[in-house]
N, C-alpha and C positions, 0 to 999 in steps of 0.2 A: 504494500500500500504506500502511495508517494503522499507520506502526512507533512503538512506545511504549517510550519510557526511563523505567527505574525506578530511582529513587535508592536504594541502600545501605543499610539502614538511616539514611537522610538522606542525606547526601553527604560518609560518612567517610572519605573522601580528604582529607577538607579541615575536616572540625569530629569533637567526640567521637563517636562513631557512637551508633544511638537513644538521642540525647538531645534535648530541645524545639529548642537552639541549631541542631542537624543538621536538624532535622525542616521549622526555616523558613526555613534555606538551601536546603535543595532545593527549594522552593516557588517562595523568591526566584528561583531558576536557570531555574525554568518544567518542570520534569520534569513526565513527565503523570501517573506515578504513587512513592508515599515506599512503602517496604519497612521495615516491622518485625517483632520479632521479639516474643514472648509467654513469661512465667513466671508461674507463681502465689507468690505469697508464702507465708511462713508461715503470717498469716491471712487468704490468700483474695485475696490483692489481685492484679489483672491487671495486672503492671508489665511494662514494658518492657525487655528486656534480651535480649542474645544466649546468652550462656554461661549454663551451670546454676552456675555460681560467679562472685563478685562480681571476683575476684583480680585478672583482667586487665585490666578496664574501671573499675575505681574504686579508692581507697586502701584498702581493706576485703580482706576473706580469708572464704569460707565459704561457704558452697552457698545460694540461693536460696531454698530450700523448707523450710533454717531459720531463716531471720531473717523478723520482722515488717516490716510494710513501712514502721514508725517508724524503724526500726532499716538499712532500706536507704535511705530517703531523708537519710539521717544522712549518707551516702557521698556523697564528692566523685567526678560520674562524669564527670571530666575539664572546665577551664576554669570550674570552680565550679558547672558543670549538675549538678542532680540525676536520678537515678533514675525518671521519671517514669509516670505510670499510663497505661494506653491510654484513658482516659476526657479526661486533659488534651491529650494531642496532636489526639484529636477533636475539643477545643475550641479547639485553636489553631492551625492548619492544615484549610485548604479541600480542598487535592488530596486527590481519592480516593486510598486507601491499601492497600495489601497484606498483611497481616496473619497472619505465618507465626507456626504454634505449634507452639512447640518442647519444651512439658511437655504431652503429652498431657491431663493433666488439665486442663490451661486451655480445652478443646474448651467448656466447658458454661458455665464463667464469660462466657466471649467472647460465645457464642449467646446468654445475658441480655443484653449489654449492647446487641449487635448486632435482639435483638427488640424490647425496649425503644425504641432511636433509630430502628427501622427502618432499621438500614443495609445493608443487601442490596444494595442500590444502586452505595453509596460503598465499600464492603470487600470487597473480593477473599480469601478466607482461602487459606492456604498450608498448607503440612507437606513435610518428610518422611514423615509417619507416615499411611499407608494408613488407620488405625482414627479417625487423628482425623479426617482429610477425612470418609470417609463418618460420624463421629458428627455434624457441623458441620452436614452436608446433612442427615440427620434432625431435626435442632432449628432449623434457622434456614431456614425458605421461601423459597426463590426465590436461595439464595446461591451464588455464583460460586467455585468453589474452583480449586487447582493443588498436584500434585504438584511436589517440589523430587527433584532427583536428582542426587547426586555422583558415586558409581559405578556404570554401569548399561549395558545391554544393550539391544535389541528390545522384551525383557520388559516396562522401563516404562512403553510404550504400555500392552498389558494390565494392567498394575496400576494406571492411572489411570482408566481404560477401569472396571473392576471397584470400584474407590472412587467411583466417577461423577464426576472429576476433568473439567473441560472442559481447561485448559492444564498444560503442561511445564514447570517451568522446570529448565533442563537447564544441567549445570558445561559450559561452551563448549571448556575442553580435553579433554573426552573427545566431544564429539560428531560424530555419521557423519549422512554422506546417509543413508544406509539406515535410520538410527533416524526421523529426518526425515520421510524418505518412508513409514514406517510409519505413524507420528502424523498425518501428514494424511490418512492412506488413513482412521483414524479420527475423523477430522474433531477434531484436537484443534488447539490453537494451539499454539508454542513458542514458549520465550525462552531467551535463552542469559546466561549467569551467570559470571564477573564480568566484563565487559566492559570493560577500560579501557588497551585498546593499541588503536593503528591496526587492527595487525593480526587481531585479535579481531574489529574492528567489521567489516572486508573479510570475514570468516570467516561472521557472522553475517547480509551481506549475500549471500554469494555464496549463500547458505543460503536465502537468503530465509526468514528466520527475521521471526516478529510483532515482536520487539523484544529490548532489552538489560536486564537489571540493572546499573546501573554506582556506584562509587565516585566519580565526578569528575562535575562540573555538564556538562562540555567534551564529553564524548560528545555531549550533547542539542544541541548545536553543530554537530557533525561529522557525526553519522550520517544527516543531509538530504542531504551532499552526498558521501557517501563511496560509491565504485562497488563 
């Protein structure tokens, strides 16, 4: 089975989470694929970031979608990294990438940049949001998407199924054989989210799940040899 470890938004376990310093530790660690997350700026700029507020991850206070992106990169986003664009982590990091977007409107920005560089290839895009996956699939040819799901049922087989989502990525403590077994009746893949105990990783194997999202480099360690 070809199982694939996905770093955290880099491998914030262990560095500021989507920021470049995180982005070429997980690289260094050899994970096969980096997980980040998508905002648009005030004016347009596809930065990286988790939250829809700067609050938690940097010395700053304010929601995303009003500050310029002068005015974000001004922020300390932990160990003196800045803020960075998803245009610089493409240039500075090899491993293909995962690219969840978390303001809907960055569905269109992202598809420029990704038709632009032709990355279809290299970009997996993500969401929670049903509307952005299948916006992604109509503007960018041939791209590989995945539904993210923290609270969920049976149903989000068919709701990725209907987004034309091909993989899962599923929170690992809520999920069942039975969701499992659905998703592959529809030929979807699954990953399990956030992986970063033993026991998690036994859970994910017994599962025989495609792979882990994890925080820590050490999974990609472990999970070759864990039963």
């Amino acid at each position: 089975m070809n199982f694939l470890t996905i770093g955290h938004r880099g491998v914030m376990g262990v560095e500021p989470e989507n920021t470049l310093r995180s982005f070429v530790a997980a690289q260094e660690a050899g994970l096969d694929v980096i997980e980040l997350d998508l905002h648009l700026s005030k004016d347009g700029a596809l930065v990286v970031m988790h939250d829809a507020r700067v609050d938690r991850t940097t010395d700053g206070t304010g929601a995303i979608a009003e500050k310029t992106f002068d005015e974000l990169r001004a922020l300390d986003a932990g160990r003196g990294e800045r803020i960075p664009l998803f245009t610089e982590v493409l240039d500075t990091v090899r491993t293909p990438l995962q690219a969840e977007i978390k303001d809907v409107r960055a569905a269109r920005a992202l598809a420029e940049v990704m038709n632009d560089r032709g990355l279809a290839d290299r970009v997996e895009v993500a969401s929670f949001h049903d509307e952005a996956i299948a916006e992604i699939r109509r503007l960018v040819p041939g791209v590989r998407t995945a539904l993210v799901a923290g609270r969920y049922g049976t149903d989000v087989v068919d709701r990725a199924v209907a987004a034309g989502a091909s993989r899962l990525c599923l929170n690992i403590r809520r999920i069942t054989l039975e969701v499992v077994e659905h998703a592959r009746k529809a030929d979807l893949s699954v990953f399990g989210w956030v992986v970063n105990t033993q026991d998690h990783l036994r859970l994910v194997r017994a599962l025989e799940l495609d792979g882990a999202t994890t925080d820590y480099p050490e999974i990609k360690r472990t999970g070759r040899f864990t039963a």
